[in-house]
N, C-alpha and C positions, 0 to 999 in steps of 0.2 A: 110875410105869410109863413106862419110855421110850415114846416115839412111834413108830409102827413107818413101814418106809423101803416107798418105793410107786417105780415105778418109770416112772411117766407120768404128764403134768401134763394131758390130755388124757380127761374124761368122757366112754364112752362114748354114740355120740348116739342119738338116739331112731330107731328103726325098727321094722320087724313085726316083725324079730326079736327087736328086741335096745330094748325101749322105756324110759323115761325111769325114772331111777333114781329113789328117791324115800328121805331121808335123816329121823332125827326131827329136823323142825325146831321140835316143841311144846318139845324138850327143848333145844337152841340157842339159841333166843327165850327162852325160861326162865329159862338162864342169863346170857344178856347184859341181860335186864330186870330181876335180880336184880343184878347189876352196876351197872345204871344208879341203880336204888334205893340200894345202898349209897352208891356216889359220890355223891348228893345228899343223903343223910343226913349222912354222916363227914366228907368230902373239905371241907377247910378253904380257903384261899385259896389255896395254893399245893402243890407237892408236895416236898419234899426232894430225894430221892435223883435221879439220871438212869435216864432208861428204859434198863433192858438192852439193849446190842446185843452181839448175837450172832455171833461170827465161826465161820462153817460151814467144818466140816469133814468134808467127805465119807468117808461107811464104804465098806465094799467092796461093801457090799450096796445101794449107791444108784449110780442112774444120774445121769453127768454128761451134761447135756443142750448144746445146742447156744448160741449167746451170744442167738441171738431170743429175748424174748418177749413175746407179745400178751397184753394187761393188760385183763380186762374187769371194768369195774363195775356192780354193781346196787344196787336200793333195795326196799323192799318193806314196809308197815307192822306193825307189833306191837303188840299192847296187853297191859299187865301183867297176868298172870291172881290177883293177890292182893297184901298189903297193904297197907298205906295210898293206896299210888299206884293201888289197882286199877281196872280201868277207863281207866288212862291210856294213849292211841296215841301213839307215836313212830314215827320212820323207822328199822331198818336196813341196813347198805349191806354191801355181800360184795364185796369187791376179791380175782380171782383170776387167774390167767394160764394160757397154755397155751403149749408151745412149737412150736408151726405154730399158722397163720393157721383160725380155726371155718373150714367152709364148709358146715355141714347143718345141720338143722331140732333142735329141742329140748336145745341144747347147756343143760346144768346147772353153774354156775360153784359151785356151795356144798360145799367140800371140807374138809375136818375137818384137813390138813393146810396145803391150798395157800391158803387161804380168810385173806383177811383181813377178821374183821367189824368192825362198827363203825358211827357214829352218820350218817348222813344228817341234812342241812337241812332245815328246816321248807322254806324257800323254794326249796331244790333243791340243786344239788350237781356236783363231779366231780372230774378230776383237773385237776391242772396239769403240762402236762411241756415243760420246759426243759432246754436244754443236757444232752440224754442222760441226764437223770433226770426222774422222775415224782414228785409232789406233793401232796399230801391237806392241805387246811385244819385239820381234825379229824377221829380217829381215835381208836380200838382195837383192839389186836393181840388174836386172836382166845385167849392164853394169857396173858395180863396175870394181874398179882393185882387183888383187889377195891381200887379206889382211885387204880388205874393208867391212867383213862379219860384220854384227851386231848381238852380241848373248848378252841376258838378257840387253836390253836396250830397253827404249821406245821410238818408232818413230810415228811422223804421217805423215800418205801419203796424198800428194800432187796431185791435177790436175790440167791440163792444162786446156782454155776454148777453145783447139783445141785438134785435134786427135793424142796427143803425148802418150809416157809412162806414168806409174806411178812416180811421184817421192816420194821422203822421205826426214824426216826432222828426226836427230835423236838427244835426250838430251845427251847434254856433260856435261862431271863435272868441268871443265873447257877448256879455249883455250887454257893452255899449254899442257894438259894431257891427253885432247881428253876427252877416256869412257875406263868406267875398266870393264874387265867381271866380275864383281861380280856379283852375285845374286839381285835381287833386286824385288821391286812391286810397284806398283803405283797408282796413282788415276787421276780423271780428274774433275777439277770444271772448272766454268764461265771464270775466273779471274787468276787462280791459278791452277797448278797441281802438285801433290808432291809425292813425292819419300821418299823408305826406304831400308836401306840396313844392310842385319845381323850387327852388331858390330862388330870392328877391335879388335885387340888385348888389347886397352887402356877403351876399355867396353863402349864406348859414343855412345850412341843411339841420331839419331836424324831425322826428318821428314826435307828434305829440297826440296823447290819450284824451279816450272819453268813456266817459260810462254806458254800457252797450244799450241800457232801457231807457235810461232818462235822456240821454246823447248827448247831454251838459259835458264839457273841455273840466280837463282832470289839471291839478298841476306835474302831472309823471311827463317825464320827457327823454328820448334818445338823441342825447344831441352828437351829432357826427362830428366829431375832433379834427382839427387839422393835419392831426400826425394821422384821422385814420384818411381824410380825403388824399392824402399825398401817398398813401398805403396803395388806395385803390387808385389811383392816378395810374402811378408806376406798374402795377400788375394790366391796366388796359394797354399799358404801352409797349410793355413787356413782349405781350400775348398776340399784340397786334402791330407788329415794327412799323408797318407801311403809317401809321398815322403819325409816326415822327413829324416833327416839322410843320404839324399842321398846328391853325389858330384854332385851340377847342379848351374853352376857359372854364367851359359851363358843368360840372358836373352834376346831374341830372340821379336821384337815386327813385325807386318803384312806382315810375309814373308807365310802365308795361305789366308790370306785376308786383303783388303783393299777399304775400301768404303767409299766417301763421300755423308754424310744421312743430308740434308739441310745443315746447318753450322758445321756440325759433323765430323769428321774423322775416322769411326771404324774399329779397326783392330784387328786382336787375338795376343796373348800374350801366352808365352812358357818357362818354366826350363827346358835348355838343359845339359849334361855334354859335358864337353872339345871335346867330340869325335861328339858332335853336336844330341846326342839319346838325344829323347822328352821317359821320362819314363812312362807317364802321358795318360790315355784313356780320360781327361777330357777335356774340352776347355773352354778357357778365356776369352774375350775383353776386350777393354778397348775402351775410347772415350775420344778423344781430341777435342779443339776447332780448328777449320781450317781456323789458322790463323797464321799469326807470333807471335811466342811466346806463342802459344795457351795453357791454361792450361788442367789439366785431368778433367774431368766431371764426368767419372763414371767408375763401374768394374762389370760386369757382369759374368757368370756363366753357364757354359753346363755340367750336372753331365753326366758321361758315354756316348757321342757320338763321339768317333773315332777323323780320322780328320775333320777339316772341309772344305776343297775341295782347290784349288788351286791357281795361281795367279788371278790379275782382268782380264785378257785375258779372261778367261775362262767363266765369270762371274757367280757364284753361288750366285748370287742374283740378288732381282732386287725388283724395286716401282710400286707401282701400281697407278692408278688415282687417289686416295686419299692421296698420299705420304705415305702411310706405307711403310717400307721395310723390304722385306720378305727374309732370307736368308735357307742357306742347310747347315748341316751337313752332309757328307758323310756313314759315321757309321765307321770307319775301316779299314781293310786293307786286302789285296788277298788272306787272309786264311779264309776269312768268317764272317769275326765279322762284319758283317750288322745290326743287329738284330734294333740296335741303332740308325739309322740315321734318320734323324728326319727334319724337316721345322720350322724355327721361324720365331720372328720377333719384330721388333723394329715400334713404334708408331711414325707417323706425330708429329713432336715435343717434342718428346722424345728421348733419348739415350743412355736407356737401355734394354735390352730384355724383354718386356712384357713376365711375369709369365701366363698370363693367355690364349694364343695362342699357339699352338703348334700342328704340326701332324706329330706324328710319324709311320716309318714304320709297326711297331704292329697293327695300328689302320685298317691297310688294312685287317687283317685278312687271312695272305698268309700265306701257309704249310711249306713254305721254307724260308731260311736265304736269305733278299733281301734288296737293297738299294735305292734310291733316284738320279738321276744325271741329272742336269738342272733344272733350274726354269727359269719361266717367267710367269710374270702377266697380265693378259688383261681382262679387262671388267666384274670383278667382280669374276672370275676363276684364278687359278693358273694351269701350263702346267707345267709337270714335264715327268720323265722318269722313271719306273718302271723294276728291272730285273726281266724278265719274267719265268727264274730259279734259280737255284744256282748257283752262279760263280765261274767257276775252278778259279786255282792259274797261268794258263797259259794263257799268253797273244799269241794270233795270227793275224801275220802280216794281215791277211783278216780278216774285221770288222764282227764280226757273228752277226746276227738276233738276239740278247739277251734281247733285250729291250722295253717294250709295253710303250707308248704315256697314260699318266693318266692327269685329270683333278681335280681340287680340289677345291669346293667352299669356296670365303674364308670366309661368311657368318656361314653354317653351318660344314665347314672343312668338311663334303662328300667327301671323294675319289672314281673313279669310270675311268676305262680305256676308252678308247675312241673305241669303237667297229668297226669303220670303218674301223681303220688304224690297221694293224698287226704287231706283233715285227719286231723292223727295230735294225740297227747297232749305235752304238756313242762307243766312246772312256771313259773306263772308270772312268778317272779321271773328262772329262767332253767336252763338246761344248755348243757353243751357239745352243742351238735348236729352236727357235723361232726367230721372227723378226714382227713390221708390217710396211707395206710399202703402200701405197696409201689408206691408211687405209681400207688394209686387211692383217688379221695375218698370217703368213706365218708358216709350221712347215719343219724342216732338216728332211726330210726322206731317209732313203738307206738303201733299201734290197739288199743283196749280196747271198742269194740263188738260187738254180736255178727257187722256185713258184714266181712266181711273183717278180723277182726281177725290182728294182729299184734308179735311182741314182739322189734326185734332190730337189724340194718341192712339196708340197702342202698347196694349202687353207684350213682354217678350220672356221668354223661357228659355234662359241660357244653356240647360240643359239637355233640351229636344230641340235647342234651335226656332221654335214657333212662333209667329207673331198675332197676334189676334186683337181685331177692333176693339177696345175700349169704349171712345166717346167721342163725336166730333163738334165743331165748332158753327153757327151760323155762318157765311161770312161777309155780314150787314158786321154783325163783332170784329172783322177783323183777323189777322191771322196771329193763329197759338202760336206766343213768345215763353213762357213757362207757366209749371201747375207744381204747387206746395202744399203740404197741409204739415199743420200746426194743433196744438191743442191747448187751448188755455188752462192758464194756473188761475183755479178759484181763489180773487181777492177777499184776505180778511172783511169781514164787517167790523 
């Protein structure tokens, strides 16, 4: 049965009159968990064929909408209600849009059309949007056949200039072989995007490209030289004496991070043993040229800060109007070793971590063992996320209030909380917490207590300091994981 044509990508919003819609989501959840069951049962190592993409073409009976649109994501847990997996929770994520900007209370993004569902992070999640598109780590399109899941692959989503689904484009490694679940990370430039994946058994590390719209595998390649793996061998060993002597064969390069810094490509760099243990509290990088065949430029150095945060999904970093880029170390791990975590950064035109920048969590002068999670830069400020206590070792399905909204000049490196807004919830490992859109900065706020709880954004005025309600979230939808907005390039006729 065809899909039938709707003519607004726009849920109506909650009021006395007109209150929050409410959709089966026992039977959605049903079916994407019955989804997920099959693909771990069947779903071999790779998939054959390419995912379908769709080229729309508008009927008479569908509205062409305007080239905006505002992209919001949510997450919300599920558990399989039968068998074998029964009892198991997972994250799902609902990627939907609207064509104007939400601005009222109980907006519901989960649309049986516009709705892209799909798998959410244990550790967290979001988009990534570069160069006029937008980006999911891992995905499924909410009409996929059973086996069609994308897990550790990057896709970018697609739209229509009429009132269709989301679609998706996902990087194959090639047309016979499809996409492998292997782990992987990725980056996005102009021109080029490129990909990394742990080393196979034969130890060949290599950076290889794709075309950032069509996502098709390029033949450009960075392949890592043996004079350079023995380069950065000796500088991790150097840097860090205590792992003499240890069995750590595996060198492991941008599966923590991965970012392109002008022509730069930086990523961190890892001695693992056989069993894939980093024995190491220290972190590494490295910097290649981003390009085919690019050579190594430098190797830089974080004494004592934990990990440093997760895939580029996540983005623990970001540039500010000056092209600095500013990244996060996390400090650690769920037993407490915060103490460390710290904010760098690399100079406009340089590609190694500037010695003389840094704020670490000590600087704030907190009683308790705390870390860092999120950054984002605007207008001379850096927007991070502060644990507002000490964080147990247990993680719960409900996001807690743990986390106070801090600001940090990057001038005088001041840190100083943002008084308006009170601890809200994020996902340990991380989210995008910021965004700005019409050029207004937007911050992910969700309190999930009963004071004031809230699920959605707000404005923030780095100026006066102000935080002021924007739009919130139903939450039958789930809770805000990020909001984008894009505009489309009118294709030729």
């Amino acid at each position: 049965m065809p899909p039938r044509a709707y003519a607004s990508t726009m849920l109506p919003l909650a009021s006395k009159n007109n209150p929050p819609m409410h959709f089966p989501m026992n039977k959605l959840s049903l079916y994407t968990a019955l989804s997920l069951l099959t693909f771990s049962l069947f779903l071999g190592g790779c998939r054959k064929e390419e995912v379908p993409h769709t080229t729309f073409t508008p009927s008479e009976t569908e509205e062409i909408l305007g080239a905006d649109r505002y992209v919001l994501m949510t997450y919300k847990s599920t558990t399989i209600p039968a068998g074998p997996m029964k009892g198991l929770s997972y994250k799902e994520s609902y990627i939907s849009y609207f064509d104007h900007l939400p601005t009222s209370d109980g907006v519901n993004n989960i649309l049986e059309r516009n709705t892209l569902f799909g798998r959410f992070g244990s550790d967290g999640g979001g988009l990534l949007e570069a160069h006029g598109q937008i980006y999911r780590y891992s995905n499924a399109v909410n009409n996929h056949a059973q086996g069609d899941l994308l897990i550790n692959n990057p896709v970018r989503l697609t739209f229509s200039p009429s009132a269709q689904a989301i679609g998706e484009r996902a990087y194959l490694e090639s047309d016979a072989d499809g996409f492998s679940q292997a782990e992987k990370n990725f980056a996005i430039g102009e021109q080029l995007g490129f990909l990394i994946q742990p080393p196979a058994i034969d130890r060949i590390i290599e950076v290889t490209t794709f075309d950032p719209k069509t996502m098709a595998k390029l033949p450009a390649k960075i392949l890592i030289s043996e004079a350079d793996k023995e380069r950065i061998r000796q500088f991790i060993l150097e840097k860090t004496p205590a792992l003499s002597g240890q069995q750590l064969p595996r060198l492991v390069l941008g599966m923590k991070l991965m970012v392109l810094h002008e022509g730069t490509l930086i990523m961190d760099a890892e001695l693992q043993s056989d069993s894939r243990t980093n024995l190491s509290r220290d972190c590494y990088l490295v910097a290649y040229e981003a390009k085919n065949g690019g050579r190594l430029l430098s190797l830089s150095y974080l004494p004592n800060t934990g990990r440093l945060g997760t895939p580029s999904e996540l983005l623990q970093y970001a540039h500010d109007e000056a092209g600095d880029l500013y990244l996060l170390a996390q400090g650690g791990d769920l037993l407490g070793f915060y103490q460390n975590s710290l904010i760098y950064r690399i100079r406009h035109g340089r590609h190694e971590v500037d010695p003389d920048w840094q704020v670490k969590i000590s600087d704030l002068g907190l009683s308790y063992p705390a870390r860092f999670n999120g950054i984002y830069a605007y207008q001379g400020k850096l927007l991070t996320m502060v644990s507002a206590h000490q964080l147990s070792a247990i993680r719960s399905e409900i996001p807690q209030d743990e986390w106070q909204y801090y600001t940090i000049d990057l001038a005088t490196r001041h840190a100083e909380p943002i008084a308006s807004l009170r601890p809200s919830s994020a996902f340990r490992q991380g989210v995008n917490i910021a965004t700005v859109i019409d050029g207004r900065l937007y911050l992910r706020y969700v309190r999930t207590s009963s004071e004031a709880p809230y699920n959605g954004y707000y404005t923030y005025d780095v100026t006066t300091g102000h935080a002021t309600p924007a739009f919130s979230v139903a939450l039958q939808s789930g809770y805000v994981a990020d909001f984008k907005k894009i505009t489309l390039t009118p294709q030729p006729r």
